[in-house]
C-alpha positions as CSV (number, residue, x, y, z in Angstrom):
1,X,8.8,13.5,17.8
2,X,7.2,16.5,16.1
3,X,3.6,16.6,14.8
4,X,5.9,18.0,11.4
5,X,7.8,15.2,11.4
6,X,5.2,12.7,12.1
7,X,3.3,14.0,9.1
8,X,5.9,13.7,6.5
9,X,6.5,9.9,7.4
10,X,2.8,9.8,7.3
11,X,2.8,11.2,3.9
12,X,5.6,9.4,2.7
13,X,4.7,5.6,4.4
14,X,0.8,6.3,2.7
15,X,2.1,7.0,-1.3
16,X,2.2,3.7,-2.3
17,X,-1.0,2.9,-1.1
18,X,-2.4,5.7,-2.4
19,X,-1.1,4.6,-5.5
20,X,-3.0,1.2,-5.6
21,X,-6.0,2.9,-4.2
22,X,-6.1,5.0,-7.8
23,X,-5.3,2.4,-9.8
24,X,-8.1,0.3,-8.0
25,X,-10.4,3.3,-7.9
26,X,-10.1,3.4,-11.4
27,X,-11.7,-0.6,-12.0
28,X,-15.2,1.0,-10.7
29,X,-17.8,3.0,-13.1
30,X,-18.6,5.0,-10.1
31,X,-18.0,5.2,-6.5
32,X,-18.5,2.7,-4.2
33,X,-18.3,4.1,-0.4
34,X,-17.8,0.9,0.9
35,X,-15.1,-0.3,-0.7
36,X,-13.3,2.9,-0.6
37,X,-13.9,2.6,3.1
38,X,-12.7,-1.1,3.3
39,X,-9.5,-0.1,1.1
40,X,-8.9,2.5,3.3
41,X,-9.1,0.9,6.6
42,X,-7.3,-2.2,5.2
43,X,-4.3,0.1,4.0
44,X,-4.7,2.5,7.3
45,X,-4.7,-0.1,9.7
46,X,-1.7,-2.5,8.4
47,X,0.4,0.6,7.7
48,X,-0.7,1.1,11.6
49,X,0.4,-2.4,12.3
50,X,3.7,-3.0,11.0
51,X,5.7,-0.1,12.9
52,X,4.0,-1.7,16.4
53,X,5.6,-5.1,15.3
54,X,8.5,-3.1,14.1
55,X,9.3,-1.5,17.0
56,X,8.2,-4.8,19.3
57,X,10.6,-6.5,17.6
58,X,13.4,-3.9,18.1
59,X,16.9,-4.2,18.0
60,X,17.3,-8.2,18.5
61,X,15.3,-8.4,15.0
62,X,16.9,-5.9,13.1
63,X,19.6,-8.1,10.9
64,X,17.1,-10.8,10.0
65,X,14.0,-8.5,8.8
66,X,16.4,-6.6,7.2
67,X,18.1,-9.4,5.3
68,X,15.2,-9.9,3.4
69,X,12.1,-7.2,4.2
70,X,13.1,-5.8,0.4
71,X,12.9,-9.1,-1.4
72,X,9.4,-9.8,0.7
73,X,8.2,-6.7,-0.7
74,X,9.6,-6.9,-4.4
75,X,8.2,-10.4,-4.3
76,X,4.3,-9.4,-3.3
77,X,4.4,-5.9,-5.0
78,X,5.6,-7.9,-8.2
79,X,3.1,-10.6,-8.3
80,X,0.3,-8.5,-7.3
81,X,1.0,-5.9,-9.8
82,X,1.9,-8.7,-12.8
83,X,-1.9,-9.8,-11.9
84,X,-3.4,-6.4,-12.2
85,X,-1.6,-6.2,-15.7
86,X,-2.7,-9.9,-16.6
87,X,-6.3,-8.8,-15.1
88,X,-6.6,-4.9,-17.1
89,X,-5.4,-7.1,-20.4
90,X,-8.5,-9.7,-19.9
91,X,-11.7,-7.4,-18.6
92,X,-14.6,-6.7,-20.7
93,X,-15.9,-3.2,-21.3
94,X,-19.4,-4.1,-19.3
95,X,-17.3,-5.6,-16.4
96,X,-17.8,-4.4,-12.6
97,X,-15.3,-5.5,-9.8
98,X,-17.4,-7.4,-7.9
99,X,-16.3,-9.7,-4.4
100,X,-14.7,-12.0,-6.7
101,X,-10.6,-13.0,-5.9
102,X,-9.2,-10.9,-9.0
103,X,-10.9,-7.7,-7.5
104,X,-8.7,-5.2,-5.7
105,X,-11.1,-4.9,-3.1
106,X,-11.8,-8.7,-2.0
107,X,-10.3,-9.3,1.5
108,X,-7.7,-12.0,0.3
109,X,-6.3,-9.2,-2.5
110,X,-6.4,-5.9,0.0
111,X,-4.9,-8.0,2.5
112,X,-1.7,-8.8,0.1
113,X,-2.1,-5.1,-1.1
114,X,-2.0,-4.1,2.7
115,X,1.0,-6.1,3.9
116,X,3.2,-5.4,0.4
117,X,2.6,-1.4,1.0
118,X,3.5,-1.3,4.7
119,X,6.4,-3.5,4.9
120,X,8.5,0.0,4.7
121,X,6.4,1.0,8.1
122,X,7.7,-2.4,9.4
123,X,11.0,-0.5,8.9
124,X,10.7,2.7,10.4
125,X,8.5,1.1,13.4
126,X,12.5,-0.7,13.9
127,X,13.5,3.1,13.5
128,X,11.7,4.3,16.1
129,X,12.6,1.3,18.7
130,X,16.1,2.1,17.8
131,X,15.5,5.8,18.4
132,X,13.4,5.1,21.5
133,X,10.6,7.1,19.8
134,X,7.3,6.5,21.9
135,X,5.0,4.8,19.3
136,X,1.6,5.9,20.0
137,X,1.3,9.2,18.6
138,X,3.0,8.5,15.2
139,X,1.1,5.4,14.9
140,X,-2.1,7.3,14.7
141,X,-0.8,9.6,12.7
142,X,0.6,7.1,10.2
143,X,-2.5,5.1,10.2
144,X,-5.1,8.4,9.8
145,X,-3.0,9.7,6.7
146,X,-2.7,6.5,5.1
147,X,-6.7,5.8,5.6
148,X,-7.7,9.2,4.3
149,X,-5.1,8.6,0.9
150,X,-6.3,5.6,0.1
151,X,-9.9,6.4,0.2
152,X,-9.4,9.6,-1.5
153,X,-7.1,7.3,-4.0
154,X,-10.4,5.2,-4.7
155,X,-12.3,8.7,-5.2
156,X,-10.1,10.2,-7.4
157,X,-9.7,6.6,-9.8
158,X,-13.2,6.3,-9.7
159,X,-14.0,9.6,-10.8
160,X,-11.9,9.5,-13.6
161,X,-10.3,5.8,-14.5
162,X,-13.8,4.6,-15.6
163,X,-12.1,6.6,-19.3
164,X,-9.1,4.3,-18.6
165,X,-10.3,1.5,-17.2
166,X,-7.9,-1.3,-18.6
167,X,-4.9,1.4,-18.8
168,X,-5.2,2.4,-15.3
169,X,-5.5,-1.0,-14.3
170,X,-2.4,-1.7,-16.1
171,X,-0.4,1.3,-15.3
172,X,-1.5,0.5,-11.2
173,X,0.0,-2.9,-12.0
174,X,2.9,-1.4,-13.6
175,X,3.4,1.6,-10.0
176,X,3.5,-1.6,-8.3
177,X,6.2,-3.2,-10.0
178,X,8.2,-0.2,-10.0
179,X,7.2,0.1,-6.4
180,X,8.9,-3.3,-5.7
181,X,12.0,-2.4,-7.9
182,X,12.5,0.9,-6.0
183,X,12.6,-1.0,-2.8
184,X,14.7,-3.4,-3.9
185,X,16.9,-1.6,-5.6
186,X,17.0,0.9,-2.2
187,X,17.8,-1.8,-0.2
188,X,20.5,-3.4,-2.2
189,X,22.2,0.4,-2.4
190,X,21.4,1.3,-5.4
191,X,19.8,4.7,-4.7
């Protein structure tokens, strides 16, 4: 496969969390390295992940992840993005994202993040089995794009969402929804 070709799937697998990496950018006064780091090896590594276990999984899987790999993804991007709505419509002015649950950048939350923006990876890992693509090369390429969005995602929120922050929390809550509905909506032959 290309190193063209390889980049644009990159590009294209790594928007959505880019997305949420803005949006949870924006939740911080100023920039905090380490989560940005966390965020974007988090959303680098699963996006990583799920075209290995796509393309493991191959052609005997194909009918049942596809049955459902849509809903899976409507379902987590929904929830997590209703939250971030709920959460932007409840904050206080002097509030900081700390390590507590609600934060975008505790474990439990970036791991739902994670998973809900790389179930399309999942996809295209199923691609590349069917294709017999060899997986290596795009995988690093998937996961190195993906990292470097997301943490310039938290760089770019942080810089400016700290004018926004309860808008940009609620329009990252709203991306995600609409993230979800594209998917579904994609799936179920709408687009």
């Amino acid at each position: 496969m290309p190193l063209t070709e390889m980049l644009l799937i990159a590009i294209a697998l790594s928007l959505d969390a880019f997305a949420v990496a803005v949006a949870s950018g924006a939740t911080m006064t100023r920039l905090n390295v380490p989560h940005a780091l966390k965020m974007g090896l988090f959303f680098g590594g699963f996006q990583a992940l799920m075209p290995v276990l796509g393309w493991l999984a191959g052609r005997g899987m194909k009918e049942y992840i596809e049955a459902y790999d849509h809903w899976l993804a409507f379902g987590l991007l929904t929830a997590v993005g209703g939250k971030m709505i709920y959460e932007s419509l409840k904050i206080k002015e002097e509030e900081e994202c700390g390590g507590e649950r609600g934060c975008p950048f505790h474990t439990w939350t970036l791991t739902v993040l994670a998973v809900a923006t790389s179930i399309d990876a999942l996809a295209v890992g199923l691609t590349f089995s069917f294709l017999q693509v060899s997986i290596a090369a795009p995988v690093l390429v998937i996961g190195a794009v993906t990292f470097l969005m997301s943490v310039a995602g938290v760089r770019l929120g942080s810089a400016g969402g700290h004018f926004f922050e309860h808008r940009m929390e609620a329009a990252g809550g709203v991306i995600l929804i609409l993230i979800g509905f594209k998917i579904l909506f994609s799936h179920l032959g709408f687009f």
